[in-house]
N, C-alpha and C positions, 0 to 999 in steps of 0.2 A: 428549555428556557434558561438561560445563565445566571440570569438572579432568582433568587426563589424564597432566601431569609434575608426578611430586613429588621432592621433594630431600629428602633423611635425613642430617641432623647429629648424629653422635652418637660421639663415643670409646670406647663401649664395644663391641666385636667382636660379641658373643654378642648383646647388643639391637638392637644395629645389623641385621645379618644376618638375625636373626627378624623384624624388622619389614619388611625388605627382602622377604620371602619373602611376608606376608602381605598386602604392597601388591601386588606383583606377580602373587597368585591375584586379587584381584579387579580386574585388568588394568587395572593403572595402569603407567605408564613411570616408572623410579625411579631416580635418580641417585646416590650418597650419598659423605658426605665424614666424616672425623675431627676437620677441626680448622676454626679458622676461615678460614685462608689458603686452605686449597683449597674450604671452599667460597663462597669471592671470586672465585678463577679459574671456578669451575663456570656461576657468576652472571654473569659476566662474557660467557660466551662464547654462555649459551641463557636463553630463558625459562622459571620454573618458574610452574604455577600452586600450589601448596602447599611450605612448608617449614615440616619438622618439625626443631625444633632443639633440642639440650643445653641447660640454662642454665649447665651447669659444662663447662669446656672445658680443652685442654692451655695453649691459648693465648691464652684470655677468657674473657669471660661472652657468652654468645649472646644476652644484651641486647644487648649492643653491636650486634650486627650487625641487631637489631631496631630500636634508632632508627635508623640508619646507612639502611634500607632504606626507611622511614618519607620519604624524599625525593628518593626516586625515579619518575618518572612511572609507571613499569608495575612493579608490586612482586607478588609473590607476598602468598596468606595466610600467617602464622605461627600454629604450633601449639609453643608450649614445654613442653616434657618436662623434669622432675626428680627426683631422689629423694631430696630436700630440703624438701617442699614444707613452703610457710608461707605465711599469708595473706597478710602483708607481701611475699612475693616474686609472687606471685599476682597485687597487688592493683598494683605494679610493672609486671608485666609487661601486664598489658591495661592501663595508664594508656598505655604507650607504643606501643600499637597492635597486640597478640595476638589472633589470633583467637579463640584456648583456649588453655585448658593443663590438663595431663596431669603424673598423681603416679605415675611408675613405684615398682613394676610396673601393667598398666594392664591391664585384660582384652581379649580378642577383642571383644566388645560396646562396651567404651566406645569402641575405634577406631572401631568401625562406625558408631555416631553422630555421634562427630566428623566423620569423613569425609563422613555423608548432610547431614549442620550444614552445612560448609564448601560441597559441589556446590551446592543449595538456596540459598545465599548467594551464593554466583557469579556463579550466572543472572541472581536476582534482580536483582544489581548491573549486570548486562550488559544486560539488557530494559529496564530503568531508564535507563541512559543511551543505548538505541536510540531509549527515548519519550521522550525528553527533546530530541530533533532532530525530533521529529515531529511537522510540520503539520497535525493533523485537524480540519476543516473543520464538520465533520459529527457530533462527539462532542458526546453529551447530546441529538443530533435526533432525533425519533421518526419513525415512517410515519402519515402523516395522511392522513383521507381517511375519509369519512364511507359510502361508495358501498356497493354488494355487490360489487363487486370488491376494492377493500382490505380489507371483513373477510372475504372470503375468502383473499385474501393472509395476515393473521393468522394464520387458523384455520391454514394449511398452515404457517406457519412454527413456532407453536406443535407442530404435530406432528412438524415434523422436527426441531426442534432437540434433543428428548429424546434424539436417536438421536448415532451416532457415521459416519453416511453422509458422504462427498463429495458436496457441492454444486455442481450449475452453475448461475449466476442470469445468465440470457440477458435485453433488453432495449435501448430505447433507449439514447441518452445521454440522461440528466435523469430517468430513470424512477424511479433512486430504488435502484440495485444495490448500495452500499457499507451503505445504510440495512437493507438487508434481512441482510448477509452480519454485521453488529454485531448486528443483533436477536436471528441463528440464536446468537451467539456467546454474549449475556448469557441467552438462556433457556435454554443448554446446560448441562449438567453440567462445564464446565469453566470456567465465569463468570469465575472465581477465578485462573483461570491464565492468560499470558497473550497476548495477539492482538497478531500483527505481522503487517502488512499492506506488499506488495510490489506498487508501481506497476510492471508490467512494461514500460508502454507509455513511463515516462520512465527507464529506466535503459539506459545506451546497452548496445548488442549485446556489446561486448567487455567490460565489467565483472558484466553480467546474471547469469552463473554464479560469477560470486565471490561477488555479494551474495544468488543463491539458497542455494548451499553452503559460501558461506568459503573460505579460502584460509590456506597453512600460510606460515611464514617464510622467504623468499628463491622464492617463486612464480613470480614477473615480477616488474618493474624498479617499486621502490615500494612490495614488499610487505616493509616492515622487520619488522613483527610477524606473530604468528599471528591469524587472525580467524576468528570463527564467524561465519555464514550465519544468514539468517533462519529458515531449516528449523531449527536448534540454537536459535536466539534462542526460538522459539514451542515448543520440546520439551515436552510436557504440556498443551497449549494449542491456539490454533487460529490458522491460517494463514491470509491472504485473497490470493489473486493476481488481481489484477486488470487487467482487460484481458490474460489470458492470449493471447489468440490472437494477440499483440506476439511472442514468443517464437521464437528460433530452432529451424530442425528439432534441431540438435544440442545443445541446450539439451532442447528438446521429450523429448530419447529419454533422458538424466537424469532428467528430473522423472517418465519411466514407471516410471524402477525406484523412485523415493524411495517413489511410493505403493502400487507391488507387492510392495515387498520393507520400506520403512521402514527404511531404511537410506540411508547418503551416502556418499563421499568428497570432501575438500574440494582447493580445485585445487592440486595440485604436492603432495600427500600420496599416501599411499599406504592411512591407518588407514582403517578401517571404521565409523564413526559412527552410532547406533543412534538412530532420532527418534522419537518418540509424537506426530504431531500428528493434529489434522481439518483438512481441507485444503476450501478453502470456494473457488470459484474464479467470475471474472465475464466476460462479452464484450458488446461492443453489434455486433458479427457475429452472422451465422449460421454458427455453427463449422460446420455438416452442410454449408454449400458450400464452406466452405475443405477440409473435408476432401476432398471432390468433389475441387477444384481440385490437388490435394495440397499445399497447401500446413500443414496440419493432419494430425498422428497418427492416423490412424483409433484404434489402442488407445487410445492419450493421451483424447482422446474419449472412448473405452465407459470407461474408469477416473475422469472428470472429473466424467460425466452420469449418477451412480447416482439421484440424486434432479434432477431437472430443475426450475429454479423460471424461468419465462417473465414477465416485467412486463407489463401492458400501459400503452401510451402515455399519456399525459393525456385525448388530443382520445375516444379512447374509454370512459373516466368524467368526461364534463365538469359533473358533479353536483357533484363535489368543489372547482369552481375556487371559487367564493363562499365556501367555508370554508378550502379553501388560503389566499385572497387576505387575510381577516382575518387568517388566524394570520402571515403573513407583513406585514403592516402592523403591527399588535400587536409582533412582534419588531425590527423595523427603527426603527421611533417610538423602543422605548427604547434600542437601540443608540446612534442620533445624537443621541437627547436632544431630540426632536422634541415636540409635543405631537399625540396621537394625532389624524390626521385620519380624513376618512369618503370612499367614495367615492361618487360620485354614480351616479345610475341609466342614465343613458347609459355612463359609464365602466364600471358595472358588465355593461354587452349587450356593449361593446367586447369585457372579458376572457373572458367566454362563448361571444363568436363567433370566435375567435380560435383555429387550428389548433395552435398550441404543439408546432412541431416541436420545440424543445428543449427538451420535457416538463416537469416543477416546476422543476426548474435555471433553466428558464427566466424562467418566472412567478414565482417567487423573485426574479430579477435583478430583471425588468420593475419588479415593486410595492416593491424597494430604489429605482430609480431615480427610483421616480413618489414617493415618502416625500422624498428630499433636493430634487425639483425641485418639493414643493407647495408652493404660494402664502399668504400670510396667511391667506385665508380659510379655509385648511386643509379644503379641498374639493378631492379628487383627480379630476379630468375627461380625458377623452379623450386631449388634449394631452400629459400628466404618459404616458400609458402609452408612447407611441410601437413601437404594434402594430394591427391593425387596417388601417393606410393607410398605404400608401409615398407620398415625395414623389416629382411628377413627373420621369421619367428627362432627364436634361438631352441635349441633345445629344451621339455617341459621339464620343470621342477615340480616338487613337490609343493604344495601351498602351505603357508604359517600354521600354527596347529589353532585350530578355533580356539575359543574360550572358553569351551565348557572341555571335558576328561578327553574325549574322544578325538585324536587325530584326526585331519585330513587325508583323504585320500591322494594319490595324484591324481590332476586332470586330466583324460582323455581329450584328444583333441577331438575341437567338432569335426562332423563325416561332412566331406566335400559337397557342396549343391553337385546336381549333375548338370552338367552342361548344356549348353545349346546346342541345336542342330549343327551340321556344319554350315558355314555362312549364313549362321542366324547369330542376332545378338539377345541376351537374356534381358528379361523385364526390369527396370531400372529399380524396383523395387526389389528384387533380387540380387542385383548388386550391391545394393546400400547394406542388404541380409549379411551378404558375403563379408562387404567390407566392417561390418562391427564383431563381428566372430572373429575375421583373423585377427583385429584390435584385440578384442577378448582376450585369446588365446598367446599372442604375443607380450601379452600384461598377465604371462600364467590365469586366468581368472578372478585376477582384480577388478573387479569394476569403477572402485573410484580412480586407477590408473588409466584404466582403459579409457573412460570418459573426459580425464585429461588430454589424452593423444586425440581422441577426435573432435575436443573442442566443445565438447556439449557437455550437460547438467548430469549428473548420476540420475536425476529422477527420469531424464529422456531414453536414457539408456535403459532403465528397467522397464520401463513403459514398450519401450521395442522388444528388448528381450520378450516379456508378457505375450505379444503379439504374437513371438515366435513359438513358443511355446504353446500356444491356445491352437497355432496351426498345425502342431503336429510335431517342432523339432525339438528334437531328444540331445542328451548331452552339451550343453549349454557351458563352455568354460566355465567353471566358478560357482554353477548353480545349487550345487550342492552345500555349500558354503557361505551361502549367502548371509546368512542370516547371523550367521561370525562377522562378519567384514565390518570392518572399522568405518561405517557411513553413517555419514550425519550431515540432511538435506539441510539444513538450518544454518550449519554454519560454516557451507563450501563456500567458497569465492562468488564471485558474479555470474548469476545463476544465468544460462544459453537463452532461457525466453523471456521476453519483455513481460 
């Protein structure tokens, strides 16, 4: 609810108290004063989000205290109340910043409007200045992709999005998860209202339940005002958390009851806070083995996965890359002011044959790269992609000495896959193995270098590496080191998945 404290200015006992009474059934917290001096102290000492004031007073005009308030950074609405009215006092009072006003006696109904006017208005203005801080990368981008896999993605989204189900949109990184959870959003019945989206995976641990629920005044050290949470920012609308499975377990067992019960408490409160959202949620995990591992809510899960939406990767519709790569040329040409180039037909076998571990995120970067680095000739070749062919690994160094007493050792290089039969070719899954090892290795065992050269997130890269590891491979460039390594998923560039 966006309003919740209102203040009542009024000198008359009998109006005063009846409107007291009437705010208070439809549970609002109410403060109220007679004159203007107390209520300066009242203002003084709390936040109100509404004041409803007198224009005639013992000891002013409650103008007054309406420009007076008019330059203050955090101000309540004003609602002026008279039984004077005139258009000239009317026309006075919203010149200097009223939200309404009100010609007592006034009915049960027209409070009630005012009142739904001013909530309405609130929010608006509080979602407004949440999106007005917000980075989206990805707004206005469609899902492209000409394949029977993308219009089957369509069709499914088209059908869920009529509904009011909780989504999990599981996939890579780059597959394309914020694109899908914005599609569910705009072909929803709630188009109109609006979507706040909550990077779980960069907001650090200890502020992550402020910014899921808000937090009241004097909470921890820092919290000067009252704040609403994202779940209140998005109330009528829809929610995207992404990269959920970032989340603490205790964090985790809040966000079971917001969506079993629709309801919140914000941190260092006590109220009860009632929320209407769709809650749309993403991972590039297998949440079913975190839950395995327990590091995942089993219920959190059955409440998360009513409609289950799976991506699949690039390298398994590589029909789409020749119409991805155009539509990504075409945009990146007029961005830089480029004149459109073409690419050549070797360039174009390169991005074909090409595994695209960091799914379109990546092939996106790639064909921005290959746009600023064409030539005159405005023919994009081989060279312009830098995919396809690693350069040869140079001889191993030694790695930087960690952080703690103990040197590094040098890296041993990874032991070769073994090959295929003869005139056999090896599993494409095997390749992609091959090709992030020698990256590895050719990056000494850096991995925030190595994830540079092939384009994708450090977090995708450890996520593989992990896999590799769980299957059996030993000597992992860098592995040993890891935990030295100057990484920090928070504040690398433009992370490989949507």
């Amino acid at each position: 609810m966006p309003i919740e404290k209102i203040l009542v200015l009024e000198d008359d006992v009998i109006v005063r108290k009846n409107l007291e009474q009437q705010l208070r059934q439809r549970h609002f917290e109410v403060a109220s004063a007679s004159t203007l001096a107390a209520t300066q102290e009242l203002l003084a000492k709390d936040n109100f989000d509404l004041l409803m004031a007198d224009v005639r007073l013992p000891d002013g005009e409650g103008t007054e205290l309406l420009q007076q308030l008019q330059l203050r950074p955090i101000r309540p609405l004003m609602v002026m109340m008279t039984g004077f009215g005139s258009v000239e006092s009317a026309v006075d009072c919203m010149r200097n910043g009223a939200f309404d006003y009100l010609i007592k006696p006034f009915t049960v109904d027209q409070l009630e409007i005012t009142l739904r006017k001013a909530e309405h208005f609130t929010q608006l203005l509080k979602v407004n200045q949440y999106l007005s801080h917000e980075e989206d990368e990805d707004a206005g981008y469609d899902l492209l992709g000409q394949s029977a896999t993308m219009e089957q993605l369509r069709q499914l989204i088209r059908k869920v999005a009529r509904t009011q189900a909780t989504v999990l949109i599981q996939g890579e990184s780059g597959t394309g998860k914020e694109l899908v959870a914005r599609a569910l959003y705009r072909q929803s019945p709630r188009a109109n209202a609006p979507f706040i989206r909550v990077n779980c995976a960069a907001i650090p641990e200890n502020l992550i339940e402020s910014e899921f629920f808000g937090h009241e005044k004097g909470a921890f050290t820092g919290a000067l005002n009252k704040r609403e949470g994202r779940f209140e920012l998005a109330h009528g609308g829809t929610i995207l958390l992404d990269e959920i499975s970032e989340i603490s377990p205790a964090v985790q067992a809040k966000l079971l009851r917001v969506l079993q019960e629709r309801e919140l408490e914000r941190v260092g409160g006590t109220r009860t806070v009632k929320v209407d959202v769709r809650v749309i949620a993403t991972t590039n995990r297998r949440l079913e083995e975190s839950v395995d591992r327990k590091e995942f809510r089993q219920d959190l899960y059955f409440r998360l996965n009513v409609v289950p939406i799976l991506l699949a990767p690039l390298r398994t519709h590589k029909e789409d890359v020749p119409f991805l790569a155009d539509h990504f040329l075409r945009r990146f040409a007029r961005k830089h002011g480029i004149k459109l180039p073409r690419i050549s037909a070797h360039g174009m076998d390169i991005l074909k044959g090409h595994s695209w571990p960091g799914n379109v995120r990546e092939l996106q970067n790639v064909i921005e790269r290959a746009v600023i680095l064409c030539g005159d000739d405005g023919e994009l070749r081989a060279e312009h992609f830098g995919v396809g062919r690693l350069p040869e690994p140079a001889a191993p160094e030694p790695l930087a000495p960690a952080l703690s007493s103990t040197a590094a050792e040098p890296v041993a290089p990874a032991p070769a896959a073994p090959l295929a039969a003869e005139g056999a070719l090896p599993p494409l899954s095997e390749m992609e193995k091959r090709h992030i090892l020698t990256a590895l290795e050719h990056c000494h065992g850096n991995r925030t270098h190595a994830a540079k050269l092939l384009g994708i997130s450090i977090r995708t890269l450890r996520n593989k590496l992990n896999e590799y590891k769980s299957d059996g491979q030993t000597n992992i460039p860098g592995d040993a080191g890891d935990s030295a390594e100057p990484e920090n998923e928070h504040a690398e560039g433009v992370e490989a998945g949507a």
